[in-house]
C-alpha positions, 0 to 999 in steps of 0.5 A: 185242041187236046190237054191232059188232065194234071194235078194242077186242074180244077176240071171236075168230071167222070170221064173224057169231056170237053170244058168250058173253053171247048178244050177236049181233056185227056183223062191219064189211065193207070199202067202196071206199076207195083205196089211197092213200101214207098209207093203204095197205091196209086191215086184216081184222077177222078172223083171219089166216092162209095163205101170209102168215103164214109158208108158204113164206115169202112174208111176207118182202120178198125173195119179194115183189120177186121176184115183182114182177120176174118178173112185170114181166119182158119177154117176146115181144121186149119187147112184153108182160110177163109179168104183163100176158100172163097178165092178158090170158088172165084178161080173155079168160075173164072178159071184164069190163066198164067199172063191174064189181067184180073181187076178186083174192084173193091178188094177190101183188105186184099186177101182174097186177091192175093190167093187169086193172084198166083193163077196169074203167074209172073207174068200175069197182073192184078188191078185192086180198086177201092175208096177206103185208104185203110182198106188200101193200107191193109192190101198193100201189105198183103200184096207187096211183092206180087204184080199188083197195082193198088189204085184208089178210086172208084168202081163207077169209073174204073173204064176210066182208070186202067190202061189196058182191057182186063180179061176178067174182074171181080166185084164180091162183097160189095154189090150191095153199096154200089150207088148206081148199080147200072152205072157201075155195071157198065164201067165194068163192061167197058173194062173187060176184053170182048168175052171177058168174065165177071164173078158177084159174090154177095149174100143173099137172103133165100126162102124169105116169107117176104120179098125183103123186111121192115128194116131193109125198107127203112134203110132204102127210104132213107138211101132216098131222102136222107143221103148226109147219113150215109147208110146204105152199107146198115141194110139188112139183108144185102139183098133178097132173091128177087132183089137178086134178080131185079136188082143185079141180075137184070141190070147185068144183062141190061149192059150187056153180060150174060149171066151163064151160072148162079151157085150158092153155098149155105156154108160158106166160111163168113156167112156166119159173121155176115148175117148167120144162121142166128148168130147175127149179135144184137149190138150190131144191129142195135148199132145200126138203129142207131145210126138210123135215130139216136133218138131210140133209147137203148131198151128199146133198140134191143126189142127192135133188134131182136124183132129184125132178126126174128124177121132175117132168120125167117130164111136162108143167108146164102153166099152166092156166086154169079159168073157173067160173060161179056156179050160181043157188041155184034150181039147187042141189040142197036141203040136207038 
């Protein structure tokens, strides 16, 4: 016996399961429906959870507007903002097509999807995930008008929200506040069309003298023991090369992409705002002290912020672009 889940249900799951009664329940997916002034985005039939619901408060409007202005910032003498050179680096990589389907997941204020969105065409369509209702809010006002389906849910599922395979996907910025990276990975697998591609970008941390630093460290201890703080958006830096390759790199190909080209640039328009080549302001990290122990007077958080930073500038922040491809599944190894 088959029913479809409805709003009225109180079935709480990730994915087609069967409940208690025995009874196999229908997850309904999403299908192309624009976003539009009454109807904004589209809601996720299942739990939520990441970075909207609470980590590093990106559920609140001000981190949103913030985002949106520095991606809408000018840069190169006025002729490009910065959303739309980091869109350009992606479609470089991608090199999508008029009529593809492109899954941003986790798209934040949606400029960079709105400048990728004119390599689709009319014909074309874009799916834009994420857990932040302000960061959807933001989006749809970018997006209004263009064959975009806004939907709010959760990368960790998101094999299990759209109707159709995508040709591609997008997962940038955000890798690092993944709760299950393998997880995550896989839901994306599944999404794609076999040879579908993936492009990471996230900010990593080269040329350190240390694997990763203090900071980090305390932030990963307390991801583990402390989980009601919410902190895995405060780490400093993202990620370190080897956490690149353990961490991302490695759980990519363990699902079962290839990762066929790693590219970074050094002057990429926000590196500054991320971290910076020393222009990562005290209060921010001060801020995220905070956060970690009230306890710590405000005198003392500014020595410890500075010694962070002494810590992070030891190397090199770097924007850095993975492009991945989906093995066929004649080339994955048989499970056992």
């Amino acid at each position: 016996m088959i029913e479809r889940l409805n709003e009225d249900s109180n079935i709480n799951f990730l994915g087609n399961s069967t409940s208690a009664s025995g009874v196999e329940v229908i997850i309904p997916k999403i299908a192309r429906i624009p976003t539009t002034q009454e109807n904004p985005w589209e809601e996720s039939p299942l739990k939520i959870k990441g970075a909207g619901a609470g980590r590093l408060e990106f559920h609140l409007p001000h981190i949103a507007e913030a985002l949106q202005k520095a991606r809408n910032r000018s840069i190169k003498n006025g002729e490009i903002t910065a959303g739309e050179d980091i869109a350009k680096n992606i479609q470089d990589l991608l090199k999508l097509k008029p009529g593809q389907v492109l899954v941003d997941l986790g798209m934040g204020p949606g400029i960079i999807a709105k400048h990728i969105s004119k390599y689709l065409d009319e014909t074309g369509w874009l799916y834009c995930v994420d857990a932040s209702p302000s960061m959807l809010k933001a989006a749809q006002k970018e997006l209004l008008g263009n064959n975009a389906t806004l939907i709010h849910g959760d990368i960790h599922t998101v094999d299990n929200l759209i109707h159709e395979k995508a040709d591609a996907a997008i997962l940038s910025g955000n890798v690092h506040l993944l709760t299950n990276r393998e997880l995550a990975f896989k839901a994306i697998y599944n999404m794609l069309k076999p040879d579908g591609k993936l492009v990471v970008v996230t900010h990593v941390n080269r040329n350190a003298k240390k694997e990763t630093t203090k900071f980090a460290s305390e932030i990963d201890k307390l991801e583990q023991t402390r989980p009601d703080l919410k902190v895995g958006g405060l780490r400093l830096p993202m990620l370190t090369e080897k956490e690149l390759k353990e961490e991302v790199v490695h759980k990519l190909a363990k699902v079962g992409f290839t990762v066929l080209e790693i590219d970074a640039e050094t002057n990429a328009p926000d590196v500054n705002e991320v971290l910076g080549q020393g222009n990562m302001p005290l209060h921010g990290v001060g801020k995220r002290l905070a956060i970690i122990d009230g306890r710590v007077n405000e005198t003392r958080r500014e020595e410890m912020a500075k010694d962070i930073l002494t810590s992070l500038y030891e190397g090199t922040q770097m924007q850095t672009y993975l492009l991945c491809t989906k093995k066929p599944a004649s080339l994955l190894p048989k499970q056992k």
